[in-house]
PLY file of the C-alpha trace (Angstrom):
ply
format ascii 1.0
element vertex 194
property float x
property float y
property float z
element edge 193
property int vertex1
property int vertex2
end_header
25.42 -1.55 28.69
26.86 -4.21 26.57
23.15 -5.51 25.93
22.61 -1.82 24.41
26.03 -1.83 22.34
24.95 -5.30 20.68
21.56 -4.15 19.88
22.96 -1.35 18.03
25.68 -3.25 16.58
22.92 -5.52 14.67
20.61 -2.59 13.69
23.43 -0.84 12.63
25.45 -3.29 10.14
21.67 -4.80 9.04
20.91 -1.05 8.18
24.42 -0.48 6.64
23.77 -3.61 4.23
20.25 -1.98 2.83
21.96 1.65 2.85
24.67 0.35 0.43
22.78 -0.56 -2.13
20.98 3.02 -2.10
23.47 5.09 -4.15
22.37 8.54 -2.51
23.42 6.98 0.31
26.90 5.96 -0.37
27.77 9.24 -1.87
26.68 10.69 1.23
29.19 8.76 2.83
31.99 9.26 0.37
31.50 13.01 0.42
30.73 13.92 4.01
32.87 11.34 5.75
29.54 10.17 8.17
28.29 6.56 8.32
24.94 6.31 5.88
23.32 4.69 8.61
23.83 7.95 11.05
22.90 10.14 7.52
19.92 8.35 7.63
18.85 8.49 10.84
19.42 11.85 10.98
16.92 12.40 7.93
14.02 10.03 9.46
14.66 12.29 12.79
13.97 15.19 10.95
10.76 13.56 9.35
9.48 12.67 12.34
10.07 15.86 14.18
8.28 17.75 11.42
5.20 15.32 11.20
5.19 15.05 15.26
4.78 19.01 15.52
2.13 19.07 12.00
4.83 20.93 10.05
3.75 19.70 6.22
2.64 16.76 8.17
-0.06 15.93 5.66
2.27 16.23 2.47
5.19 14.63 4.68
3.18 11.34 5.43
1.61 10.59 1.86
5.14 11.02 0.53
6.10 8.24 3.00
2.96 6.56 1.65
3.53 7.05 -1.78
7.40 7.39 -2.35
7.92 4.18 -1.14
5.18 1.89 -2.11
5.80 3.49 -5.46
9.16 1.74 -5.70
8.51 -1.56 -4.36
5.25 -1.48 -6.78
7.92 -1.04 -9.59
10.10 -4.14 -8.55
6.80 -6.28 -7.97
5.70 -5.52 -11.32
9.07 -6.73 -12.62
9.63 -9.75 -10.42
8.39 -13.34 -11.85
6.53 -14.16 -8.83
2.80 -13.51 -7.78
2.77 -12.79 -3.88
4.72 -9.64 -3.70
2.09 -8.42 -6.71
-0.52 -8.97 -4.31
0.64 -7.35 -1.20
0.92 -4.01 -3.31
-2.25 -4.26 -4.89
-3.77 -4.73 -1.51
-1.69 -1.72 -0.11
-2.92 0.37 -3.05
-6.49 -0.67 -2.48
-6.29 0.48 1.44
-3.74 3.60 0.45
-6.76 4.83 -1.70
-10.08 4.22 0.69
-7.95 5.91 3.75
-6.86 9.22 1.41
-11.10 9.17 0.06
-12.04 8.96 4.09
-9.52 11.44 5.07
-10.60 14.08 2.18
-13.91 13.83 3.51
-13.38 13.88 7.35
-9.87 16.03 7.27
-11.60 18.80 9.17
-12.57 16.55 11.90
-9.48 14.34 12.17
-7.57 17.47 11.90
-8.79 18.00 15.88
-7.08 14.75 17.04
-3.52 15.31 18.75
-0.78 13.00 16.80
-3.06 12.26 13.74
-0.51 12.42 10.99
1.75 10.65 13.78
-1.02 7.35 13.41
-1.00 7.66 10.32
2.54 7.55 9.15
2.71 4.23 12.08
-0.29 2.86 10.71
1.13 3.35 6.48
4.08 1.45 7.34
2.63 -1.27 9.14
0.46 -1.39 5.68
3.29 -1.57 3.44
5.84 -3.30 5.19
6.53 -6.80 3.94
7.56 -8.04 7.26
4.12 -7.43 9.01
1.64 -7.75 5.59
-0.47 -5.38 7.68
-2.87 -4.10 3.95
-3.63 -7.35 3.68
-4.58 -8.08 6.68
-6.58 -4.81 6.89
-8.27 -6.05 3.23
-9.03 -9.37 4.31
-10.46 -8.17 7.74
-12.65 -5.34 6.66
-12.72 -4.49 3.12
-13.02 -8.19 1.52
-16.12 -8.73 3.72
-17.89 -5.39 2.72
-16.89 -5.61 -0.76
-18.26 -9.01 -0.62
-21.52 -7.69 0.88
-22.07 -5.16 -1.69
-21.34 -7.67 -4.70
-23.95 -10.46 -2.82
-26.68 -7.63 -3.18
-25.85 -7.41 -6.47
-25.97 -10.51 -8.24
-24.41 -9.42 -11.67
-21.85 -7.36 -10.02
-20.88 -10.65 -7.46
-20.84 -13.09 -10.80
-17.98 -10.51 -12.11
-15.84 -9.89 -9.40
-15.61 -14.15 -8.99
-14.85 -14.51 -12.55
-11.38 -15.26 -13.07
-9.42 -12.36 -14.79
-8.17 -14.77 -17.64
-11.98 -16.16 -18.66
-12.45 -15.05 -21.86
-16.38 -16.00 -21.04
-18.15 -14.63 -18.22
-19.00 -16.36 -15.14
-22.33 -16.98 -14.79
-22.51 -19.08 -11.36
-25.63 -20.63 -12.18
-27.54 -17.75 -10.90
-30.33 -16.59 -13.64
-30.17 -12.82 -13.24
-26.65 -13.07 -13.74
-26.86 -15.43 -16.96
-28.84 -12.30 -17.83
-26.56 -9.92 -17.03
-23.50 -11.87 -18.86
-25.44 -12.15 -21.87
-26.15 -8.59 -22.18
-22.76 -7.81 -21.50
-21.40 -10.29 -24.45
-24.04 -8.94 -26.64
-23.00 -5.13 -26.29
-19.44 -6.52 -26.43
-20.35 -8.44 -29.75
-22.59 -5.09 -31.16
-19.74 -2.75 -30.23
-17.22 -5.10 -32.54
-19.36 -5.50 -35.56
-19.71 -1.36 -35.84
0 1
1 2
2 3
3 4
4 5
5 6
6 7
7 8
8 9
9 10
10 11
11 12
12 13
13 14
14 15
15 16
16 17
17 18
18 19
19 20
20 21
21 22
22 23
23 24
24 25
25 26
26 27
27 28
28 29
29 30
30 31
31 32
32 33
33 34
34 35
35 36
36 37
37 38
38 39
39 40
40 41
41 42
42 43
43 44
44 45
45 46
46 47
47 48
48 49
49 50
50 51
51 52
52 53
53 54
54 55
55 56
56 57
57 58
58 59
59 60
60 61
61 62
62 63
63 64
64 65
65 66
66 67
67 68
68 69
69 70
70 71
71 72
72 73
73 74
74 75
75 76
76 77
77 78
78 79
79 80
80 81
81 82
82 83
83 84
84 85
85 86
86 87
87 88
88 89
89 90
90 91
91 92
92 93
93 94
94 95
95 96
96 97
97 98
98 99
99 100
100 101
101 102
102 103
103 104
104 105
105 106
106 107
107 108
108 109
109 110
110 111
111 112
112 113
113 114
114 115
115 116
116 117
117 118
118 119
119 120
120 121
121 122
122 123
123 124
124 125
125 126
126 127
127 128
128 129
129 130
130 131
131 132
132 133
133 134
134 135
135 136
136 137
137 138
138 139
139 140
140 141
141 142
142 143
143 144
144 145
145 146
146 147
147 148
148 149
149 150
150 151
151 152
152 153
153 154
154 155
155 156
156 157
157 158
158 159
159 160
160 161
161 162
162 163
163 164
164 165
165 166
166 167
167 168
168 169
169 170
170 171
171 172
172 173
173 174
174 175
175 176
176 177
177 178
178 179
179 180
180 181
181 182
182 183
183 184
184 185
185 186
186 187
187 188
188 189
189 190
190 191
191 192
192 193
């Protein structure tokens, strides 16, 4: 028992530190006279009653998603450093090819028991800092398709390596993609001189 009562002492005062800086949160508090943390909880029971029994399960879990991806997209945008930048570019990328697989297969995946209840698990193991699960997913299975595709394509591999900041394209050496960069500077250089 007094295992159980310091486990919930730590969750609780680490979840009462995040809460106050959320100011729905602490006017919850002030108003209703109930600890944020049990407001909270209360509100992510709900949630996960309603996706658990498929009640707006589908808008419920892309709000999850979205909502808060959204947000930490926003502060990684403003922050100086690159590594948070990448972690929600990766989560975008991954957000984006498992909505475009789920609009196609809904109907089918609509069959399995707990779906929605995966996929909420499996979108915040994506986007949570602490487990870097998009990139993981990216660097597992979409890098090395993406990669595939671009080999087969030599032009389209020689732009994906070049570095964003070039102001020349890369060219790797390989002749069809000289090609290809050469068109590409020429139709840049036509389009400025009309």
């Amino acid at each position: 028992m007094e295992y159980s009562r310091q486990v919930h002492d730590k969750y609780y005062e680490m979840a009462d530190r995040i809460l106050t800086k959320v100011p729905l949160a602490v006017t919850f508090q002030a108003k209703t006279g109930v600890p944020k943390v049990y407001g909270a909880a209360g509100v992510a029971s709900v949630w996960v009653t309603l996706v658990f029994f498929n009640i707006g399960a589908p808008l419920l879990v892309n709000l999850v998603g979205f909502g808060y991806a959204a947000y930490a997209s926003l502060g990684a945008i403003e922050s100086p450093g690159k590594e948070d930048d990448t972690q929600w570019l990766t989560y975008w990328v991954i957000f984006g090819l498992l909505n475009v697989v789920e609009y196609f297969t809904g109907f089918l995946l609509y069959w399995f028991p707990f779906f929605y209840v995966a996929k909420l698990g499996l979108l915040v193991w994506l986007m949570l800092p602490a487990t870097r699960g998009a990139e993981k997913l990216y660097h597992a299975g979409v890098r090395p398709i993406m990669l595939n595709l671009t080999s087969k394509r030599p032009a389209l591999a020689a732009a994906s390596r070049a570095p964003a900041s070039s102001a020349a394209p890369a060219t790797n050496g390989s002749p069809s993609a000289a090609a290809a960069a050469a068109t590409a500077s020429s139709k840049a250089t036509n389009l400025k001189s009309e």
